[in-house]
N, C-alpha and C positions, 0 to 999 in steps of 0.2 A: 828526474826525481827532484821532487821539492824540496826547502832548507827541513819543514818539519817533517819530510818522511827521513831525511839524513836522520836529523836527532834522533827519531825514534828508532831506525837501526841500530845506531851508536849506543845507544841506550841498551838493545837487546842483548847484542856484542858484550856491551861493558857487564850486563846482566849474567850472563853466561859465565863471562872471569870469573865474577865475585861468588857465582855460588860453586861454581870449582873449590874455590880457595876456600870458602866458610865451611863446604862441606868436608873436607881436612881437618880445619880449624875445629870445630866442633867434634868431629870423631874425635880428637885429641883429648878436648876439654869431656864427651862424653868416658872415654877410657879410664879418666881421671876420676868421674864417677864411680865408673863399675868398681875401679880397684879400690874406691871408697867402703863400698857396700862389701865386697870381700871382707875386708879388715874389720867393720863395722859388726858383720855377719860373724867374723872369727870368734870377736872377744865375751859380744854377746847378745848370740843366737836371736829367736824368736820368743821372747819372755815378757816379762813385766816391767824390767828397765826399759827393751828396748823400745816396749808400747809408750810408755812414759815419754821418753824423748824423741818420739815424733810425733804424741801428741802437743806436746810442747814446741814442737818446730815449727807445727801449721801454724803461729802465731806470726814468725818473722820470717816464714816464707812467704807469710801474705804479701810482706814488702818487699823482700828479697827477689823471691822468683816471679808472684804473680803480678804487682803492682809495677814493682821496678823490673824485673828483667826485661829481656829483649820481648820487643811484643807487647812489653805491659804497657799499662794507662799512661805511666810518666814518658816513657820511650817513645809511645805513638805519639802522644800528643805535641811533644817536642818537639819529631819528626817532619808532623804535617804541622805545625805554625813555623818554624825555623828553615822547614825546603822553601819557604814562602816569602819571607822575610831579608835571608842573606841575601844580597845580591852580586855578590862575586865570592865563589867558594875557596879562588885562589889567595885571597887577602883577609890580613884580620877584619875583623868585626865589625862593624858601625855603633857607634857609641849607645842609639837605641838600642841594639841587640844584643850588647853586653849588659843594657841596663835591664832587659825583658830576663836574658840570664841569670843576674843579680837576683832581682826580685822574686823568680820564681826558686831558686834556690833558697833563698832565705826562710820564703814562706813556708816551702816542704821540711826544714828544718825545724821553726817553732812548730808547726803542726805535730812532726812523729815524734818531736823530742817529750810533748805530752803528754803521748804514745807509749813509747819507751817508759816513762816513771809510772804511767799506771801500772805496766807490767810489773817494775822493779817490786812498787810498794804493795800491789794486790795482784800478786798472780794466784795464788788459790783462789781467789773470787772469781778470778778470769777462766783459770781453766774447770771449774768449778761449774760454767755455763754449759759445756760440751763433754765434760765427762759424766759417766752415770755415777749415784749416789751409790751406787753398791757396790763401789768402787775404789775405799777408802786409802789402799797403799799406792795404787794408781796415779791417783788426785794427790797426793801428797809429792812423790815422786815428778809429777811430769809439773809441779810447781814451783818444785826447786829446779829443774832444768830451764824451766821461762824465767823464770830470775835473773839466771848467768847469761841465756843466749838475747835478754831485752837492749842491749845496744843496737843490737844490730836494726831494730827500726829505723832508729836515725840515719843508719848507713846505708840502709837499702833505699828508701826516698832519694836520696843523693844519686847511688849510682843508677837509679831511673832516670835523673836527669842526662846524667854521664850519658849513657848508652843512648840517648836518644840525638845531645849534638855531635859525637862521633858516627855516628850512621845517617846523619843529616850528610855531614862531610864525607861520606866514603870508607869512612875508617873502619875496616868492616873486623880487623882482626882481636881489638881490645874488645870491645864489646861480647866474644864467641869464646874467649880463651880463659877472660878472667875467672869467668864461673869456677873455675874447674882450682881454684886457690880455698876455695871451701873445703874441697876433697881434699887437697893438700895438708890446709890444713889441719883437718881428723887425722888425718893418715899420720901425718909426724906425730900430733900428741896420743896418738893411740901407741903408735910401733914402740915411742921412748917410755910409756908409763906401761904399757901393757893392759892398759883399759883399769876400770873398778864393779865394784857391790852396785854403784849407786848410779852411775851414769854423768856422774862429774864431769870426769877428761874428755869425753861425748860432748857436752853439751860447750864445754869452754875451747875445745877445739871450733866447733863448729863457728863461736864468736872470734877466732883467733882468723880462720880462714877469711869468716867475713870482711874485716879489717885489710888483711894484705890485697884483698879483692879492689877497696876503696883504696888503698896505697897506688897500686898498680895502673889503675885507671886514670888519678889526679894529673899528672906530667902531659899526658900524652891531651889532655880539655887544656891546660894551660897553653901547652904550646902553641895552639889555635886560637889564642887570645883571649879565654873564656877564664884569666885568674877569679876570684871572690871577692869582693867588696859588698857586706850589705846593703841592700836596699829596702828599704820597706814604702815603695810605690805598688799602694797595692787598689787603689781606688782610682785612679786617674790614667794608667796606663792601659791603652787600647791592646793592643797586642797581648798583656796578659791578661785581661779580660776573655779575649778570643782564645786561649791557652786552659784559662779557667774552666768556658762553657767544653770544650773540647775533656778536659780531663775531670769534672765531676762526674758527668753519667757514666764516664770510662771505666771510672774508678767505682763509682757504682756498680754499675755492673762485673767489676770483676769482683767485686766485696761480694756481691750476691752470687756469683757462682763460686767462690771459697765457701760460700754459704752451705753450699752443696756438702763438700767437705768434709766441714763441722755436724751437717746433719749423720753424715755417716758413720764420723767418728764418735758421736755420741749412740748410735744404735750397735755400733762394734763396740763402744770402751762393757756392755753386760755378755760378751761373746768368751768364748777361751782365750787364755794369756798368750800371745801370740798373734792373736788376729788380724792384729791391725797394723802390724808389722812385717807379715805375708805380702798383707793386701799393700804398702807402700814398695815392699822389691817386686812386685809383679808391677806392679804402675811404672817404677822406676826402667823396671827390663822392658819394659813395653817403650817406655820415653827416650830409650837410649836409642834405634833407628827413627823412629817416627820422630822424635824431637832433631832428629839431625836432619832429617829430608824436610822439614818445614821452615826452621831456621835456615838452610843452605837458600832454599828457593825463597819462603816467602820476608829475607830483610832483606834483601837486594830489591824486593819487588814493591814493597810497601813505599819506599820515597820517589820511588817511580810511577805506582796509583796514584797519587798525589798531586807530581807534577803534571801529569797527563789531566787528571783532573780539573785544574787551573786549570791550564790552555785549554777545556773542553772536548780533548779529542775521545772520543765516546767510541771509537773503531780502535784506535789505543787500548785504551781499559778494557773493552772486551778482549781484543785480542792476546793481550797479557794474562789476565784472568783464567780464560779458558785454557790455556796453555800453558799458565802455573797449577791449576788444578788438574789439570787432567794427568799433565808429569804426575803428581805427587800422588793421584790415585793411582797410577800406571805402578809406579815403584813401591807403592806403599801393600798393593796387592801382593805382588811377592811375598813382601816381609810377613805379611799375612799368613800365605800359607806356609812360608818356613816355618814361622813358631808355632803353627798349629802343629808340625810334626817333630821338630826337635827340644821344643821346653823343657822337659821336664829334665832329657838327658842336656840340655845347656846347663839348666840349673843347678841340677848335680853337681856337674863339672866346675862350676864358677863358686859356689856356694858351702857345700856340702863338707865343712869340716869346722873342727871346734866345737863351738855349741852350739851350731848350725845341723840337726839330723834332718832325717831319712823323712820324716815327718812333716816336717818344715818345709821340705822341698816339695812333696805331694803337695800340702796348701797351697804353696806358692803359685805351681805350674795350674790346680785349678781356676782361682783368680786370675791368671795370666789367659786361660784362653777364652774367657767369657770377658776380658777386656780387649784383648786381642781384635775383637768381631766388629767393634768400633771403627778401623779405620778409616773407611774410606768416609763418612760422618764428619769423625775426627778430622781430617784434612781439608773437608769442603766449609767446614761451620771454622775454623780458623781464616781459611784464605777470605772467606765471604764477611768477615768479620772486619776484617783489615781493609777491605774494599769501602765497605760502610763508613769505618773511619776515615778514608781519603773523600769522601763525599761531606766530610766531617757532621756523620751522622756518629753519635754512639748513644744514643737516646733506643734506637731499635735494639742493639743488641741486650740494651740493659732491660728492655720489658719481656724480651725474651728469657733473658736469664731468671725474672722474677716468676714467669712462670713455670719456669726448669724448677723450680727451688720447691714450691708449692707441688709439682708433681713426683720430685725426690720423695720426699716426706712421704706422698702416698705409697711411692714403690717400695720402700726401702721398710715400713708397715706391714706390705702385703708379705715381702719377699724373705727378708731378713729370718723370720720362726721357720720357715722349712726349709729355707738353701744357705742358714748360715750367715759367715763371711760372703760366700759368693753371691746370694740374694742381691749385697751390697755391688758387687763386677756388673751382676744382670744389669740393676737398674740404672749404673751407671752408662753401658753401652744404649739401651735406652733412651735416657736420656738426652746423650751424645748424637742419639739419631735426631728426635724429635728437635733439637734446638738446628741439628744441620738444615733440615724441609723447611721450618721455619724461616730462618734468615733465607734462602735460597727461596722460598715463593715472594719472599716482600723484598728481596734484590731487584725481583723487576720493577719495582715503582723507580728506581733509579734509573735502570741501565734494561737494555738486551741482551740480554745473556748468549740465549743459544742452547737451550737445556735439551732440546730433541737431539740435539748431533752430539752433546756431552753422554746423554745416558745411549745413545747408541753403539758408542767408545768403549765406556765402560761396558757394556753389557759385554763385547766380546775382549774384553780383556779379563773378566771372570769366566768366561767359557777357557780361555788360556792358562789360568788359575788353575781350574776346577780339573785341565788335561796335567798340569803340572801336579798339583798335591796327589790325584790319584798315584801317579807314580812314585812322586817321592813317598809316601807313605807304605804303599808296598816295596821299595827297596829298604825302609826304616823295619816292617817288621820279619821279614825275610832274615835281615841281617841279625834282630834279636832271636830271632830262631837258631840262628849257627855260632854266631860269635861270643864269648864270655865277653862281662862289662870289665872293664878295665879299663884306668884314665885314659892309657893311650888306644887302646880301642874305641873310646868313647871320642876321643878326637877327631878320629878317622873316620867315624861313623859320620860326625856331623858332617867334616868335609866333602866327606861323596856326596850326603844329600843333598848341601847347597849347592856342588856343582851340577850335582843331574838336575832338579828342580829348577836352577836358573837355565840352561843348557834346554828344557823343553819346555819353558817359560815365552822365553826367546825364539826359538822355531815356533811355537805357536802362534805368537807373534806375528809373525812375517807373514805365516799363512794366515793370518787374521787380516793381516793388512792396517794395522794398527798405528796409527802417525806418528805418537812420542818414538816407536821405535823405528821408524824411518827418519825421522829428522834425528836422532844420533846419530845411526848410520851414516847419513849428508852428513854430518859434521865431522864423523872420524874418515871420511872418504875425504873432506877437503884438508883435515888437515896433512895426511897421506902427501896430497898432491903439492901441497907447500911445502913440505922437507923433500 
């Protein structure tokens, strides 16, 4: 074995660790959600506040979660110039690299600090863009909550940097955990005020979490040698140049698929009071497995496209590739058909009290399963997205996303007068499809993929699917036929499903002859043989 098959074992090995441990990490930080949206869900329901204050939030989630979180434009791009750049992970810095630091730090700070004061001084104008005009206690409301939550701009730009030179270095745990200081923070300023009328304690929690998020994170960039000092080299510096091209169409295109977004929230803000508030905990329920099984696999795997990239090993990248995807449709199927058959009663269960009703949870659970359909889309148009970017392509995903945006509009037109809120789930999973074929046919101008023996994978791991939901679903209505609802019936109810569904998931499996689940098997058989 050669030094470069070593590395690349050691890599896979260390690959394997890290998303053990993130997918921990992340259930944690997701749990931290859920109990968010509980509390959030308690104090006040599916109404007019709480449309208010998440239309209000898609403004500094744009920085928050899409731009800056893991994943986002500031995080990759950091990612693939700084895997590139350090030249020993073990020692501080090199003075250019804390200077390329500097400078790009500084710049994302006068950029969103700009940012931020528009919001401060004209947020009715802003959120004025995306809400409907007949809409008027709506637009009033969700402008005084962008008012209180517009700090957090500035803060989000920042921790995109953060997140991206901690996962350059390994550091995989701050980056996965912090999120979840957002929920924290709602969660105390809800529990001590007991929420209000207006969406206040809401909106200045959520800036209160942002903050400790940025608190939490600072220490751990320092210790790596990355303190702050401005710089404003911002013309003459090569590396951030290369950082630039890299993060403008990034950033482009992920502004254009927010774009998506905004278009929906403005075809929901003329729907019933509640709608768009349904539709954010169905998105959320849906993002709490699926967002853990993509973060677990694909940020261990994106500094590793990267590196592989450089060196040119083209038998690397695929073979990471396919094998990050194919896991994550393999797992992601599951979760598929569990919420096809337990939503509504999860919902219930997680949801359903306060001024959280009966009603609320129907919406909910319909949006959930018409977004639900998405997965496997979902998982291939991420993973193939990140690929792009270690070829330090983001120019394709951004033309793709410009014509997602232009075909939202039309669906969300068609769909919206007869299905609703859900019109809005349809065209999103939609969507979701057509942007995944896309990047996955123009993958191949790069690379080899391998797409006959991918979709022949898949194919019989929906025929294993399709042997599992049938069952679990007749044991779900069997048991409503005999059993009264009751919390703790409804608990027990879930757990037999998921055990039996995963239990003939897994035998299906096997007689499928399906590889993601033989190569667990090989792995929990070796570690067997090591203890």
């Amino acid at each position: 074995m050669n030094e470069s098959e070593t590395s690349t074992n050691n890599s896979g090995q260390g690959l394997l660790k890290a998303a053990w441990w993130i997918a921990v990490i992340i259930f944690l930080s997701k749990v931290a959600g859920f109990l968010r949206d509980i509390v959030v869900a308690n104090y006040y329901g599916a109404g007019v506040v709480s449309d208010a204050y998440f239309f209000a939030y898609q403004i500094p989630a744009l920085v928050i979660v899409i731009l800056g979180g893991v994943g986002g434009p500031f995080h990759s791009a950091t990612v693939a110039v700084f895997s590139k750049i350090v030249k020993d992970f073990s020692k501080k810095p090199d003075p250019d690299v804390k200077k390329l630091f500097n400078t790009f730090e500084t710049f994302s700070v006068l950029v969103f600090l700009v940012l931020s004061l528009l919001c401060f001084f004209f947020p009715k104008q802003i959120m004025g863009v995306i809400i409907n005009a007949d809409a008027p206690e709506l637009l009033n409301l969700a402008a005084y909550h962008l008012k209180i939550m517009s700090p957090m701009l500035v803060m989000g730009s920042v921790l995109g940097l953060y997140y991206g030179i901690l996962v350059t270095y390994k550091r995989f745990l701050l980056p996965n955990i912090s999120p979840s200081m957002v929920s924290f923070g709602i969660i105390a300023v809800l529990l001590i005020t007991k929420g209000d009328n207006s969406g206040l304690y809401l909106a200045a929690g959520t800036t209160f979490g942002c903050f400790l998020q940025l608190i939490l994170q600072s220490p751990a960039v320092r210790t790596l040698g990355y303190g702050f000092k401005p710089s404003f080299d911002f013309w003459h510096n090569k590396n951030f140049n290369e950082l630039l091209e890299l993060l403008f169409p990034a950033f482009l295109s992920s502004t254009i698929g927010q774009l998506g977004v905004y278009v929906d929230m403005f075809f929901s803000s003329g729907l019933k009071e509640g709608a768009w508030t349904a539709f954010g905990f169905a998105n959320r329920i849906f993002q709490f497995p699926v967002g853990l099984l993509l973060s677990a696999i694909l940020v261990p795997l994106f500094p590793l496209f990267s590196r592989l990239v450089a060196q040119k090993d083209e038998q690397g990248v695929r073979h990471y590739f396919t094998k990050g995807v194919g896991s994550l449709i393999f797992a992601g199927t599951y979760l598929m058909i569990l919420i096809f058959i337990i939503r509504t009663d999860a919902i219930r269960l997680a949801l359903e009290r306060g001024a959280f009703n009966s009603e609320a949870t129907l919406m909910v659970s319909e949006i959930l399963f018409f977004i639900t359909i998405s997965i496997i889309p979902y998982v291939f148009r991420d993973s193939a997205t990140r690929l792009f970017y270690s070829f330090n392509d983001s120019k394709t995903p951004f033309c793709i996303a410009i014509a997602c945006i232009a075909l939202k509009v039309a669906l969300n037109w068609i769909l919206v007068k007869p299905f609703g809120i859900n019109g809005i789930a349809i065209s999103t999973t939609l969507i979701t499809a057509f942007n995944a074929v896309s990047l996955g046919l123009l993958l191949r101008k790069k690379i080899s993929i391998g797409y006959r023996k991918l979709c022949f994978t898949v194919f019989k791991i929906l025929i294993a699917a399709a042997i599992a939901f049938i069952i679990g679903d007749t044991v779900s209505i069997v048991w409503d036929k005999f059993i009264p609802w009751n919390m703790i019936n409804g608990i027990l109810k879930l757990c037999i499903i998921m055990f039996t569904t995963g239990v003939i998931y897994i035998v299906s499996s096997f007689i499928l002859k399906i590889e993601y689940l033989k190569d667990l098997k090989d792995r929990i058989k070796a570690k067997w043989k090591k203890a």
